[in-house]
C-alpha positions in Angstrom: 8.1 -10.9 14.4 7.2 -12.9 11.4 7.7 -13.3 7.7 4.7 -12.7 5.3 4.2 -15.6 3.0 5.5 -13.9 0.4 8.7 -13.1 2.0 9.0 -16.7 3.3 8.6 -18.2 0.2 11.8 -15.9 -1.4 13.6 -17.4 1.7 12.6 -21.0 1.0 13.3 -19.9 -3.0 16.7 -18.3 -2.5 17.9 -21.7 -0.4 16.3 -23.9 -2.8 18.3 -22.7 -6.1 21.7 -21.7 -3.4 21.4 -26.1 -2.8 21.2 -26.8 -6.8 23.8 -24.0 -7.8 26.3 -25.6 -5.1 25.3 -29.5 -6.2 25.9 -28.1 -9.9 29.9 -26.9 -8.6 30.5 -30.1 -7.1 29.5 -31.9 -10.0 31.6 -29.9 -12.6 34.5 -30.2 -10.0 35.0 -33.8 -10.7 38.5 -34.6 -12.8 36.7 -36.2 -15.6 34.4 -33.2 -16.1 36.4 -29.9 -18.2 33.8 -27.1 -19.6 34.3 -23.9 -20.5 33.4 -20.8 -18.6 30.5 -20.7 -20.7 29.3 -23.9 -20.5 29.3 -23.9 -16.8 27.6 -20.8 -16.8 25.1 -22.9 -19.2 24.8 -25.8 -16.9 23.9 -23.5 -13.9 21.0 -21.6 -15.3 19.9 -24.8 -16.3 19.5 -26.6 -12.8 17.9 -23.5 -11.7 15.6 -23.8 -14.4 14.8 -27.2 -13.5 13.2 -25.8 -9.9 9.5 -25.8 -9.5 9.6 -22.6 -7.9 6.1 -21.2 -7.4 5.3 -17.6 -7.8 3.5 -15.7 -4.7 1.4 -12.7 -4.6 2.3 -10.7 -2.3 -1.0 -9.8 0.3 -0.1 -6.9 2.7 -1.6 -8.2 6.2 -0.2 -8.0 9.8 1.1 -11.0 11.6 1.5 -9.6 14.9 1.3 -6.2 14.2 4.2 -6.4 11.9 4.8 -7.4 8.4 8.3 -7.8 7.5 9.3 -7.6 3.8 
C-alpha cells in the first residue's frame, strides 16, 4: 500500500509546520522571553508562515491497485 503524492506531501507538510510550531514553544519557553497569549499565538502563525510549503494537485492514479487518501 502506498500514499499518492498528494497525500505524501500533507504528511511531509503536517511534520514540517508540527517541527517549527514545537521550535517556536521552546523558544518562547526561555525565562527572558514573557508574551502574551496573543502574541504567542502571533509568533506561531508566523513561523508557519515562514514554510515554503508547496501546493499539490491531487491526480487520482493507482499505485498498486490502491490509492490511499
Amino acid at each position: 500500500m502506498s500514499f499518492c503524492d498528494h497525500c505524501e506531501g500533507q504528511r511531509f507538510d503536517r511534520a514540517q509546520v508540527l517541527r517549527v510550531l514545537r521550535a517556536t514553544r521552546k523558544r518562547l519557553r526561555k525565562p527572558d522571553i514573557a508574551c502574551s497569549a496573543d502574541q504567542t499565538l502571533a509568533f506561531a502563525i508566523e513561523a508557519v508562515r515562514a514554510l515554503e510549503i508547496p501546493h499539490l494537485e491531487s491526480v487520482d492514479e493507482l499505485v498498486d491497485g490502491q490509492v490511499v487518501h
